[in-house]
C-alpha positions in Angstrom: 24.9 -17.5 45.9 23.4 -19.4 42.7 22.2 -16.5 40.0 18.7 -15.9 40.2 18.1 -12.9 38.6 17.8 -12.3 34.5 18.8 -8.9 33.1 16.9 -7.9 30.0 16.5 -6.2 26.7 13.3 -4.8 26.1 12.0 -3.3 22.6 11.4 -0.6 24.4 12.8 3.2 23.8 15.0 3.3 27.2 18.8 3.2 27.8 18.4 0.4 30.2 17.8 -2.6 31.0 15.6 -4.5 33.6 15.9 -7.5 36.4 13.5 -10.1 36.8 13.6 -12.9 39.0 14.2 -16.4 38.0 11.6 -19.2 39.1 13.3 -22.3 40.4 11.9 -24.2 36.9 13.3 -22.1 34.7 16.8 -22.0 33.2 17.0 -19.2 30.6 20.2 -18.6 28.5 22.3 -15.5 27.5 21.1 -14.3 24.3 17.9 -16.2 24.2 14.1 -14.7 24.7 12.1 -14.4 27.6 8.8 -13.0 28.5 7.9 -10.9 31.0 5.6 -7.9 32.5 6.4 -4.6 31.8 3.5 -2.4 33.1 0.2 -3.5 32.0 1.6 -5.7 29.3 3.6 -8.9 28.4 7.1 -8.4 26.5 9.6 -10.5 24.6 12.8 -9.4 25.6 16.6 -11.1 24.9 18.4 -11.9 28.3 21.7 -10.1 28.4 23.2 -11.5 31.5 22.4 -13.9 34.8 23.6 -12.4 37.7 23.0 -12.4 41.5 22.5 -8.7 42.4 20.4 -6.0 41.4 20.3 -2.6 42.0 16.4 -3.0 43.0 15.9 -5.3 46.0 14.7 -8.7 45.3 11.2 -8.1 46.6 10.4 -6.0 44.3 11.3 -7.6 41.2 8.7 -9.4 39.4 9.4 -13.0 38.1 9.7 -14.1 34.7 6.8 -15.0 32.7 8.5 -17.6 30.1 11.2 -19.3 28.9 10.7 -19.3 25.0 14.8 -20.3 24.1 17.0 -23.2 25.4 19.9 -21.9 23.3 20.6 -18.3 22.3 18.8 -16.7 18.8 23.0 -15.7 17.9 25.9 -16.9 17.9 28.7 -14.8 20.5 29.9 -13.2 17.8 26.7 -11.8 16.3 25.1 -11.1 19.9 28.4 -9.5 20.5 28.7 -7.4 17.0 24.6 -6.3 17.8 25.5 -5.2 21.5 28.8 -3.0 20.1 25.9 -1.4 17.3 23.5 -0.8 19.5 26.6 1.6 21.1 28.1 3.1 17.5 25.0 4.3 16.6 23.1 5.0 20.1 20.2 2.7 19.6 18.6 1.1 22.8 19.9 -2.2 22.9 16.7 -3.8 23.6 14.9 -2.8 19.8 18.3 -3.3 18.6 18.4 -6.5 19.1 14.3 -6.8 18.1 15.4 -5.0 14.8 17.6 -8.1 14.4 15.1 -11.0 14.4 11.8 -11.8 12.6 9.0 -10.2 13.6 7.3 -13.7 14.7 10.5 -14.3 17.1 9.8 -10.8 18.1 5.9 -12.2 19.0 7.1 -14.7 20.9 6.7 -17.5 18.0 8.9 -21.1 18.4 13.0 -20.6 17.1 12.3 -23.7 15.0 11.1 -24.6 11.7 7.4 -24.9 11.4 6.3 -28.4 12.0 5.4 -30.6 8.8 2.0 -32.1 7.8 2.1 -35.5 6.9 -0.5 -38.0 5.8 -0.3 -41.8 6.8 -2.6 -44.6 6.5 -4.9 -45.7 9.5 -5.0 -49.4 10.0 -8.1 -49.4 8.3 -6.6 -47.7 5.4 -3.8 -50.8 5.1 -7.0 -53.3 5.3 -8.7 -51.9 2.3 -7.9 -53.5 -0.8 -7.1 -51.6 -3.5 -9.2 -53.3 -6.5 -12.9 -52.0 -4.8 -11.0 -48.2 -6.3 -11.1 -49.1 -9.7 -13.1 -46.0 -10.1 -11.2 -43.8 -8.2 -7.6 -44.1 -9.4 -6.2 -40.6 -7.2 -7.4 -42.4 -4.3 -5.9 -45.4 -5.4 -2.2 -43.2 -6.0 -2.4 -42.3 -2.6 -3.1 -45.1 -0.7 0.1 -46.9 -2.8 2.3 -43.8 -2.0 1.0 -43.9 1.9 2.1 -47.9 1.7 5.4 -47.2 1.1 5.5 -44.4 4.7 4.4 -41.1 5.5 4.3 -38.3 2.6 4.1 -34.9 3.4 0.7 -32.6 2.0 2.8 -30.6 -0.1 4.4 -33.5 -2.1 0.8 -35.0 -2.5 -0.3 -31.8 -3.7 2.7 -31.4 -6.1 2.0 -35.1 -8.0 -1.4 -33.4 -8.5 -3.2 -34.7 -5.6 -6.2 -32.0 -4.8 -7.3 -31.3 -1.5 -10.4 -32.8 -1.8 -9.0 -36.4 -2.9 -7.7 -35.9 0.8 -10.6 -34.9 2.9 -12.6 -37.4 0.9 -10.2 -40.7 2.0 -9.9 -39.0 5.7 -13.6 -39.0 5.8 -13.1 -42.5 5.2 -11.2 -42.9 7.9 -8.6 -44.1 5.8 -5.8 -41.8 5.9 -4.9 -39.0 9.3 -2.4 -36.4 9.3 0.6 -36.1 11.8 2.7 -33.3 12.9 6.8 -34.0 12.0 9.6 -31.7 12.2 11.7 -31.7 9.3 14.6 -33.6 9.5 18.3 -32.0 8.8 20.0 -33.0 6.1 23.4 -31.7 5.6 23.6 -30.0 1.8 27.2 -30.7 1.7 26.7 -34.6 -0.2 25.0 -33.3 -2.5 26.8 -29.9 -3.7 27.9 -29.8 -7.3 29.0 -26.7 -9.4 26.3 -27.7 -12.4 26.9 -25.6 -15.0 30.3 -25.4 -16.8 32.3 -21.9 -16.5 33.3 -19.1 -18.2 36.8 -18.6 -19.3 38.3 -16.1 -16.7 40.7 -13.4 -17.7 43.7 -12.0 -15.7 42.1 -9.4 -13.4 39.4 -12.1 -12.8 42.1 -14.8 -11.6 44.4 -11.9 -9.8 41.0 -10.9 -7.6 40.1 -15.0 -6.7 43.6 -16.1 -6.2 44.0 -12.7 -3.7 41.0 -13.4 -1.5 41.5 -17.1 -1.7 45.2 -17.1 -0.6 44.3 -15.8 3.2 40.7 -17.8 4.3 40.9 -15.3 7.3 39.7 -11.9 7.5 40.7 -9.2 5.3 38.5 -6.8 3.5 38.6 -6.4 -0.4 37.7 -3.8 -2.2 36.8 -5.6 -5.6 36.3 -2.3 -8.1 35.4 -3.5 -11.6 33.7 -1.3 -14.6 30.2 -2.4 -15.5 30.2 -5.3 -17.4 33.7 -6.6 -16.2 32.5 -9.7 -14.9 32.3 -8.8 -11.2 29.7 -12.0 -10.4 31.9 -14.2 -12.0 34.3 -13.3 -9.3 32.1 -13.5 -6.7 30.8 -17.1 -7.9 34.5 -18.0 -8.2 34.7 -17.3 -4.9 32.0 -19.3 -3.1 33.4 -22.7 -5.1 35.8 -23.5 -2.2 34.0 -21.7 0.5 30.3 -24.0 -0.3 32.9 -26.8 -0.8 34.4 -26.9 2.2 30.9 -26.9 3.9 30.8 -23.1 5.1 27.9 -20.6 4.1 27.7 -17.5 2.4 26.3 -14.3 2.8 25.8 -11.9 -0.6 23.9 -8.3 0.2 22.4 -6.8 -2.6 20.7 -2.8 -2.3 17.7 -3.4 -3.5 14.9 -6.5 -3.5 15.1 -5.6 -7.3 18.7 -6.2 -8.2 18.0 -10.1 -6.3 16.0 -11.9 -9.5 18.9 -12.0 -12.0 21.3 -12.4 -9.3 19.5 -15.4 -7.3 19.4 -17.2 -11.2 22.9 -17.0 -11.5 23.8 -18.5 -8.2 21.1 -21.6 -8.8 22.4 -22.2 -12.1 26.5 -22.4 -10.7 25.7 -24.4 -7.4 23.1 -27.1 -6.5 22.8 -25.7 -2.7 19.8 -25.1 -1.0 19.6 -20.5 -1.4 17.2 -18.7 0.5 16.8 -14.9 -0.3 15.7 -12.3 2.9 14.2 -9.0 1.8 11.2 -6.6 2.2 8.7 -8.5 -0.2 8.6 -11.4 2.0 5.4 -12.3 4.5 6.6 -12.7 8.3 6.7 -16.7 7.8 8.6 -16.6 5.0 11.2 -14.1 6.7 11.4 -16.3 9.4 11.6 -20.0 7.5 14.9 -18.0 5.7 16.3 -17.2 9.1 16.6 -20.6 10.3 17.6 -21.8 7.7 20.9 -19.5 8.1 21.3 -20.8 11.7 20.9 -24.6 11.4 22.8 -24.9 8.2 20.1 -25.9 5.9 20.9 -22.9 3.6 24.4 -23.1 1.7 23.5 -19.3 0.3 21.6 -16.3 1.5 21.5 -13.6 -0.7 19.3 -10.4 1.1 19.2 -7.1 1.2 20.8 -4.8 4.5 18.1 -6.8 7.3 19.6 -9.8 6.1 23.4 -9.1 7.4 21.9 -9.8 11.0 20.9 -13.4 9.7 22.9 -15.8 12.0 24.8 -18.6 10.3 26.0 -21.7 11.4 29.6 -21.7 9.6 29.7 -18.8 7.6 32.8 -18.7 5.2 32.8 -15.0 3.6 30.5 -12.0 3.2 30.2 -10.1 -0.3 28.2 -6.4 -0.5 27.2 -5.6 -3.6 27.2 -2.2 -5.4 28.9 -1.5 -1.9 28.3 2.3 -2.7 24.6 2.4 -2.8 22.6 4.2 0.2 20.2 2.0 0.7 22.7 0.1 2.8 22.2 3.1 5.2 18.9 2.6 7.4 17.3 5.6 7.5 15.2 4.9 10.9 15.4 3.1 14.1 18.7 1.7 14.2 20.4 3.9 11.8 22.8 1.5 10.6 24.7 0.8 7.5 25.2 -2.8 6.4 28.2 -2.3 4.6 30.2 -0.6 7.3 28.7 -3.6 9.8 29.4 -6.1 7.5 32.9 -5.7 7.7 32.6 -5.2 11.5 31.3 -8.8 11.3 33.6 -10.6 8.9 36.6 -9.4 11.8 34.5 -10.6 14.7 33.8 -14.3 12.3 37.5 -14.1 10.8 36.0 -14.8 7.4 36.9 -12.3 4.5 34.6 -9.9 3.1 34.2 -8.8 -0.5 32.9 -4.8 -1.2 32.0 -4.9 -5.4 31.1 -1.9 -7.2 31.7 0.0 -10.3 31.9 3.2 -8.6 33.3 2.9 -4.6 32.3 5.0 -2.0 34.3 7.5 -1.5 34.8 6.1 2.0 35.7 2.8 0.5 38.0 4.2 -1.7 39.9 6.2 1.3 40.5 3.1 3.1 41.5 0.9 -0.2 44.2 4.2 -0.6 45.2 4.1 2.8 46.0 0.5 3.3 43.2 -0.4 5.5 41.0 -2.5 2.5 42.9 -4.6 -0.1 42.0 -2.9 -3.7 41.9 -5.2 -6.6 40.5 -3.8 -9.8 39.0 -5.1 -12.8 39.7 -2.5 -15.7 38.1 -4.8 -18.8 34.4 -5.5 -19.7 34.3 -9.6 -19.5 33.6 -11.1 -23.2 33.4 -9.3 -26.3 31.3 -6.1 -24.5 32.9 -3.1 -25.5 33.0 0.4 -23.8 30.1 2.3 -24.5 30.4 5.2 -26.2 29.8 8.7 -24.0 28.3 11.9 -25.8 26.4 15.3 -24.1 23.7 16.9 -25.7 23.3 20.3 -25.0 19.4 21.3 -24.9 19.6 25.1 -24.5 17.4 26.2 -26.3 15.9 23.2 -28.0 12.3 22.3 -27.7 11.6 19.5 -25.6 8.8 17.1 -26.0 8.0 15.7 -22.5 11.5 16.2 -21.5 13.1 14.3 -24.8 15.2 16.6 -27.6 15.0 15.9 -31.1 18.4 14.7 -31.6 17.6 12.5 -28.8 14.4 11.3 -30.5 16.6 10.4 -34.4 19.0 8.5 -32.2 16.2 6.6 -30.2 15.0 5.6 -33.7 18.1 5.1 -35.2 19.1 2.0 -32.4 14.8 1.0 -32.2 15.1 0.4 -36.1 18.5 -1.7 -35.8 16.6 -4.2 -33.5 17.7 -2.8 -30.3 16.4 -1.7 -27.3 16.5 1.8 -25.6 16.9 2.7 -21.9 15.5 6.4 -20.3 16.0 7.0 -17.1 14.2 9.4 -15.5 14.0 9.7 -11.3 10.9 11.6 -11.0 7.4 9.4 -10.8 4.4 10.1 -11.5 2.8 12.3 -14.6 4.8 15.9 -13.2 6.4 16.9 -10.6 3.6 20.2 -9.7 0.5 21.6 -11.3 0.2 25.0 -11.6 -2.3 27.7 -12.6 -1.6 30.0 -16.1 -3.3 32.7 -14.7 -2.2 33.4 -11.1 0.7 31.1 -10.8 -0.5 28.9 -8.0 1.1 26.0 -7.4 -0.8 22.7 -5.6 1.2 22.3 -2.3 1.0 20.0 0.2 -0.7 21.3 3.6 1.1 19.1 5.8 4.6 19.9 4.3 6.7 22.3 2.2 6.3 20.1 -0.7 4.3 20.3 -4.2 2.4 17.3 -4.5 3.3 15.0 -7.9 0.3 15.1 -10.4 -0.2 10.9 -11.0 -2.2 11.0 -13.9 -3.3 6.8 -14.3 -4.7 6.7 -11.1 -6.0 10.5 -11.1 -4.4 12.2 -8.1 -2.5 14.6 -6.3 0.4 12.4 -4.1 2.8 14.2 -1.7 6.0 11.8 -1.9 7.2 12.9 1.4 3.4 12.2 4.1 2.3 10.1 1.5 -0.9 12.3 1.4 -2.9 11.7 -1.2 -6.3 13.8 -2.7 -8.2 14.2 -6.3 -7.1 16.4 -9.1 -8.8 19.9 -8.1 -11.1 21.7 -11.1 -10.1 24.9 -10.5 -7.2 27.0 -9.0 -7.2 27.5 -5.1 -6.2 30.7 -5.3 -8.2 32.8 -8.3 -10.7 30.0 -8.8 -9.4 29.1 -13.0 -10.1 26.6 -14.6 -6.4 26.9 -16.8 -4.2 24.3 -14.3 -1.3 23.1 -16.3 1.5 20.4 -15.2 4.6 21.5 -15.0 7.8 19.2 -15.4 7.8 15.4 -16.7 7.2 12.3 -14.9 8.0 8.8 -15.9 4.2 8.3 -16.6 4.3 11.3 -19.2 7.3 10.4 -20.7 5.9 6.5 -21.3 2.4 8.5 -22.7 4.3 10.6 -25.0 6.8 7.8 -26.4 3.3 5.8 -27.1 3.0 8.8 -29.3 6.3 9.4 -30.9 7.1 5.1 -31.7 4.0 3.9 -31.9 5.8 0.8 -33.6 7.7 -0.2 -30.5 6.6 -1.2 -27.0 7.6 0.7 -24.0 7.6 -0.5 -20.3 7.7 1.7 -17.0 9.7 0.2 -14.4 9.5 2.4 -11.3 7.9 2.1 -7.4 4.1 2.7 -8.7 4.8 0.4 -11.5 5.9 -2.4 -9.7 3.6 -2.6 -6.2 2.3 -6.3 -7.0 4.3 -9.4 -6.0 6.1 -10.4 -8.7 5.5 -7.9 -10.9 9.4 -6.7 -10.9 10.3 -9.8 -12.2 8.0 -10.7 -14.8 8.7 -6.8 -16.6 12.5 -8.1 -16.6 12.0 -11.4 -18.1 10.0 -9.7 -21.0 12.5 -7.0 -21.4 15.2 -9.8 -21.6 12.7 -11.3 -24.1 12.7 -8.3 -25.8 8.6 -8.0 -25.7 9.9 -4.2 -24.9 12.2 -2.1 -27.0 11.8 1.0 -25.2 13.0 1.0 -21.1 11.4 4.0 -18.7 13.1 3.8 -15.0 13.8 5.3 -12.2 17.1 4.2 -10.1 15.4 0.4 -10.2 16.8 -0.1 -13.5 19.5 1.9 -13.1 22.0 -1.0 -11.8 23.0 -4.1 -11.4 20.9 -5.7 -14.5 21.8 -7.7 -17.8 20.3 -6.6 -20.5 22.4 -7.4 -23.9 20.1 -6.1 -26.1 20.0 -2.3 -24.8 22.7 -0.4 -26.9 21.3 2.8 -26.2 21.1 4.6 -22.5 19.9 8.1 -21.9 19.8 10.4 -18.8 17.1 12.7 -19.4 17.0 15.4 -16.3 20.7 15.4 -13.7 20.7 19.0 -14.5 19.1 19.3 -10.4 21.9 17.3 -9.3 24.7 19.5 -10.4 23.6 22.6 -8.0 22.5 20.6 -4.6 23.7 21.8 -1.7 24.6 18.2 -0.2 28.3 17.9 -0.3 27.5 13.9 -1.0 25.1 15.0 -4.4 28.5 15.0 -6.3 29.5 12.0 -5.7 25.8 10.3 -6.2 25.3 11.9 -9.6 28.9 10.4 -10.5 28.1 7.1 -9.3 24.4 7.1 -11.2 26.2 8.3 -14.7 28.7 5.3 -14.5 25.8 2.5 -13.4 23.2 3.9 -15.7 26.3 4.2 -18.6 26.8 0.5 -17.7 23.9 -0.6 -19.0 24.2 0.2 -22.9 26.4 -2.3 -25.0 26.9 -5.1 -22.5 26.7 -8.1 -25.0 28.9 -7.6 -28.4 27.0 -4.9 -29.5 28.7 -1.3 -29.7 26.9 0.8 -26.6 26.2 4.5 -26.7 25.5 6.4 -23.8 23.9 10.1 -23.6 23.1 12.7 -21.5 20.9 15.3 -22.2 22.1 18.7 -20.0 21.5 22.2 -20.2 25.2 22.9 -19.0 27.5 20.3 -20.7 30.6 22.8 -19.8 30.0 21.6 -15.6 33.1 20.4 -14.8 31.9 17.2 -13.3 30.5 16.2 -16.4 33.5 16.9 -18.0 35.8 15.2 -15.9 33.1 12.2 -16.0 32.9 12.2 -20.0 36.7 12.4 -20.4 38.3 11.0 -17.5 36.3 8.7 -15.9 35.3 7.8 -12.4 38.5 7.3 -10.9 39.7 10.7 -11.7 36.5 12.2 -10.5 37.1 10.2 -7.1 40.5 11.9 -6.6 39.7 14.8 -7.4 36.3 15.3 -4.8 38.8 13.1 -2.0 41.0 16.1 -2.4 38.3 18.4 -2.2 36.4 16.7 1.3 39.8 16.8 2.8 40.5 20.3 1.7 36.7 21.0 3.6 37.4 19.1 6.3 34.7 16.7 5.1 34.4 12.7 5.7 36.2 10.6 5.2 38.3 13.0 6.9 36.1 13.7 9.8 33.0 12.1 11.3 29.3 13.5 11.3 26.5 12.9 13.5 23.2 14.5 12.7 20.4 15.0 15.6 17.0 15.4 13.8 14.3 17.3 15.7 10.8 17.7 14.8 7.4 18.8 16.6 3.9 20.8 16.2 6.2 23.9 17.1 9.1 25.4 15.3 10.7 27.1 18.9 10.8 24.1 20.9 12.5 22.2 18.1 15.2 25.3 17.8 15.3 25.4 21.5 16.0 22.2 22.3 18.6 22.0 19.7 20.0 25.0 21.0 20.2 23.2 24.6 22.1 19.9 22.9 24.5 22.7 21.6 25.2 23.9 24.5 26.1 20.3 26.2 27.9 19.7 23.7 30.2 22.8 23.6 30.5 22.4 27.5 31.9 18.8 27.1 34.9 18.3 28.8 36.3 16.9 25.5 34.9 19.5 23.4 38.2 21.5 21.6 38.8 23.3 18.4 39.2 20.2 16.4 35.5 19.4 17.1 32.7 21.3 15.8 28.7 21.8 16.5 27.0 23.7 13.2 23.3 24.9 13.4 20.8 24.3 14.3 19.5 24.9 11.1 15.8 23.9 10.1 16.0 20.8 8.1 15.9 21.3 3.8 12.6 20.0 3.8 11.2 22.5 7.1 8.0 21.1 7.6 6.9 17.5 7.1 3.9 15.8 7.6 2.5 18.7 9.7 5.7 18.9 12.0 8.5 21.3 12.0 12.1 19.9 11.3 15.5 21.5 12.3 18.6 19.6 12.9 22.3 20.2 14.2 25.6 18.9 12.9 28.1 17.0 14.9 31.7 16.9 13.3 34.7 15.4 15.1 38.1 14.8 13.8 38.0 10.9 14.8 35.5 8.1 15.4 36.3 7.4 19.3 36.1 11.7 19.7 32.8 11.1 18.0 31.8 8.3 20.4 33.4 10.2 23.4 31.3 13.4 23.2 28.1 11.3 22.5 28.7 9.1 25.1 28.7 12.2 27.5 25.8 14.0 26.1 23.3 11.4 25.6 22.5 11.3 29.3 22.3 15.0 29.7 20.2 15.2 26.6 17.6 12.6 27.6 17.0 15.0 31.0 16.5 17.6 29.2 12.2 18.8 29.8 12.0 19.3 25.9 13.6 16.1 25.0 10.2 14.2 26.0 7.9 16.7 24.4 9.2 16.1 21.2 10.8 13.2 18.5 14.5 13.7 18.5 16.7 11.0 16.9 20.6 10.5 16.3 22.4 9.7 13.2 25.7 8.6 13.3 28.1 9.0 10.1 24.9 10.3 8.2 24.6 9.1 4.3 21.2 12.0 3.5 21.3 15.5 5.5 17.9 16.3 4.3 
């Protein structure tokens, strides 16, 4: 019997998938889109299979609406890497796969590059002569560069050709656009490395020569110090890959670490780059896609969404700052790019490059262990020194908007030397709560159990967790006084009180509120690098990953919260911070000094940070998670629960306990803690709780969740209220 029926992948929030008929004129392909009824509207969906039988019979299967693919939106490895995700992390596979493409594929818009607009000349336009223009010498440019064959609108417009000149010789009847697809060209005649290189050192040559020996896959932990030249490396390694005709993929954390890197990779290679991240529009995201797939990109560099990009010869992957969470998607699919990343590099057989300063510790356990090749770089690149690392203890010293005066005479010891000065700060707004002097009130969010942030520019109250958002109140809402006073410091206070104490220098705020408008991030880094600002206010954004030579001086102002979390992870973040803020001080020739300002500089994680470094730190807390029984040593899964009512969010989780202990794999190796109610209880007006999944393996993991998803999903409370899953968690909060 010849296939007639299409399974499909819906975007829909179902373990399943559906059959539809196919009409005798259509010919869809595994992996490509369809649409199709579902209830009283029309989906996309990605056809998973062509097959003859259904569990349905075949009068009661509705037929396809559309074909929109002849060929499939991934490659088999890709489609095949998404299907396996879509299992790790128990994600429907139908919006795991819609999580994977633009959201115009996912609107049912054309897999192909947007058609061009051209202009030619009507055959009344090649009778005109050109002398009766004399007058009107743009219209005379354009009819010579139409004589010559089609031009498209945006190269007019770019030899300063206005709109207008346009309409005016269409009017005419003289010139008519066209609709062309662009033609592929092949960037591999044209590739040059076009600027000359640096001198490597050792380390640099060990790490290229190691990856470059085996073109297959392998996964390489590349840990370098700040400064020691790790983009070197990884532009060392693309030579040979872009040269041999192959693409390459480079994930980044944040859209704000891509500006300095994209430069470096234009200046080294004259390849056609396209960047993917959150700051571009849907056509945009979707022009960069295509370009992956048909080859007319030598380079994408993107953040996490960007790994799902497919490619037509991809040659290697490289993560950088591998460690950072933002890798970790922290809804829908709960991914993490890193982990998949190398999932996909096995499936391609390219190799795979992890870069950081300061490894996850699950990184580092697999370097250890054998499973990742570790090469290290031990030696700032150039003349950069190490910075120099000093405490200062602020018991009992006053502090002026969270800045000591010994802090103060060394910030104006490096401002007056010509340098620049880096705070960081991870707290936005003007404070963190307002509070009344004579009752003690404190302005809390109604919707969670939150203060809201005092934002003094635009002259609010914003809850950074509901995004709620009201005007300062006059008076206290519990005794009615006027005396409301802010409490804590903000990157906003802290940039109004240095105004104050240098008045000399300029200072610049680079944090979320700071940055909102397009381009913004960019043109605050080229001044600093300018040096139109001597003083630098940041939150994590300017924490890592940039150049700038002229900072000698880098202060942590508040980790003093991070020493006493209970997250058994908050350890290892504050470690990782110290080391990529530290980075940033002395990076040219010029000496660095690095500070942090603590009211307990005796904490032993300081200590060990200060005088050992980050390696020992890292064996030290691997000895400690596998003392606890903690990953990498074991596996989490975290359900979240949340509703209008605290008891059925404790009851149902109570209920997934129970399936869970009854689990015919369930032994004393395993383990089910809580449920607890989340840190943060109540959240935009819904209570939170959560349970803890711990197994001693990965397949146990996927076992026991494998046999409880089903049994959870029947459960009556499981449709009265959000649950998710998060598999191998990176925040517990």
């Amino acid at each position: 019997m010849t296939p007639n029926i299409a399974r499909v992948a819906l975007p829909v929030p179902l373990d399943k998938q559906f059959d539809y008929l196919i009409k005798p004129d259509q010919n869809p392909v595994v992996g490509g889109r369809v649409k199709v009824p579902f209830g009283p509207k029309q989906h996309v969906g990605i056809v998973t299979a062509i097959t003859d039988n259904s569990e349905f019979s075949i009068g009661k299967l509705k037929p396809l609406t559309a074909v929109l693919d002849a060929s499939p939106l991934w490659q088999p490895p890709l489609f095949k890497l998404l299907g396996w995700a879509s299992g790790y992390y128990q994600y429907p596979l139908g919006d795991t796969l819609a999580n994977a493409m633009p959201t115009l594929l996912r609107k049912g818009r054309e897999a192909s590059p947007s058609s061009l607009k051209m202009w030619q000349l009507t055959h009344e336009g090649r009778e005109q002569p050109i002398t009766a223009l004399k007058r009107a010498p743009r219209q005379v440019q354009v009819l010579n560069a139409l004589r010559q064959g089609k031009v498209s609108h945006e190269a007019l417009l770019a030899e300063e050709v206005s709109t207008a000149i346009l309409k005016t010789l269409a009017d005419k009847g003289w010139i008519e656009t066209v609709a062309e697809k662009p033609a592929h060209k092949h960037w591999l005649r044209n590739f040059a490395v076009t600027e000359e290189k640096p001198r490597l050192n050792e380390e640099q040559a060990l790490a290229i020569a190691s990856v470059n020996a085996n073109p297959d896959f392998g996964c390489y932990l590349l840990e370098g110090v700040t400064g020691s030249g790790k983009t070197e490396v990884y532009l060392n390694l693309l030579e040979p890959v872009l040269a041999a005709g192959k693409q390459a993929l480079i994930l980044v954390p944040e859209i704000g670490l891509t500006p300095q890197t994209i430069n470096r990779f234009r200046r080294r290679f004259n390849v056609p780059l396209e960047t993917i991240h959150s700051g571009l529009n849907d056509s945009e995201r979707l022009a960069a896609w295509l370009a992956g797939r048909d080859n007319q990109a030598g380079i994408i560099i993107g953040t996490r969404s960007a790994l799902f990009t497919p490619f037509a010869n991809l040659g290697i992957i490289i993560v950088d700052e591998e460690h950072d969470a933002s890798y970790k998607q922290q809804d829908s699919l709960r991914y993490h790019a890193r982990d998949l990343a190398v999932m996909r590099a096995n499936r391609e057989n390219i190799p795979v490059v992890l870069g950081s300063a300061t490894p996850a510790l699950e990184s580092l356990h697999n370097a250890k262990s054998g499973k990742y090749h570790h090469l290290t770089l031990t030696r700032r690149a150039g003349q950069a020194q190490s910075a120099r690392h000093g405490v200062l203890d602020v018991k009992g010293l006053y502090l002026d908007a969270g800045l000591s005066a010994p802090l103060i005479a060394r910030m104006r010891k490096h401002l007056e030397a010509g340098n620049q000065v880096m705070l960081f700060l991870n707290r936005r707004g003007y404070s963190p709560a307002i509070i009344c002097h004579e009752c003690g009130w404190l302005a809390e969010c109604k919707r969670c159990d939150a203060y809201y942030t005092f934002h003094q520019q635009s002259g609010e109250l914003r809850c950074h967790h509901c995004a709620t958002q009201r005007p300062i109140m006059p008076q206290c809402g519990n005794c009615g006084s006027t005396q409301l006073n802010a409490v804590g410091v903000g990157t906003e206070q802290l940039e109004q009180q240095l105004a104050t104490l240098f008045p000399e220098f300029k200072a610049v705020r680079i944090d979320r509120d700071s940055t909102r408008r397009k381009g913004s991030l960019e043109g605050y880094l080229e001044a600093i690098r300018n040096n139109e600002y001597q003083i630098l206010i940041g939150t994590q954004m300017l924490a890592k990953g940039h150049h700038f030579p002229d900072v000698t001086l880098v202060s942590l102002i508040d980790v003093d919260s991070a020493l006493f979390s209970n997250d058994f992870r908050a350890a290892e973040r504050l470690a990782q911070l110290f080391i990529q803020v530290a980075g940033r001080a002395g990076r040219a020739s010029k000496p660095g000094e690095v500070v942090l300002q603590t009211h307990h500089p005796e904490h032993a994680l300081l200590q060990s940070l200060l005088h050992k470094g980050y390696d020992h730190f890292a064996t030290d807390a691997l000895r400690e998670r596998k003392q606890a029984w903690l990953p990498p040593y074991t596996y989490l899964t975290l359900f979240r629960a949340e509703a209008n009512q605290s008891d059925q969010v404790e009851q149902f989780l109570q209920q997934v306990r129970g399936i869970f202990e009854s689990s015919p794999i369930f032994s004393q190796e395993t383990m089910v803690m809580g449920p607890n109610p989340a840190p943060l209880a109540r959240r935009a007006g819904r209570y939170r709780w959560q349970l803890l999944l711990q197994a001693p393996d990965r397949k146990t993991l996927q076992q026991l969740l494998s046999i409880a998803k089903p049994a959870i999903q029947l459960l009556p409370l499981a449709k009265k209220i959000r649950w998710s899953i998060d598999v191998e968690p990176q925040d517990l909060t």
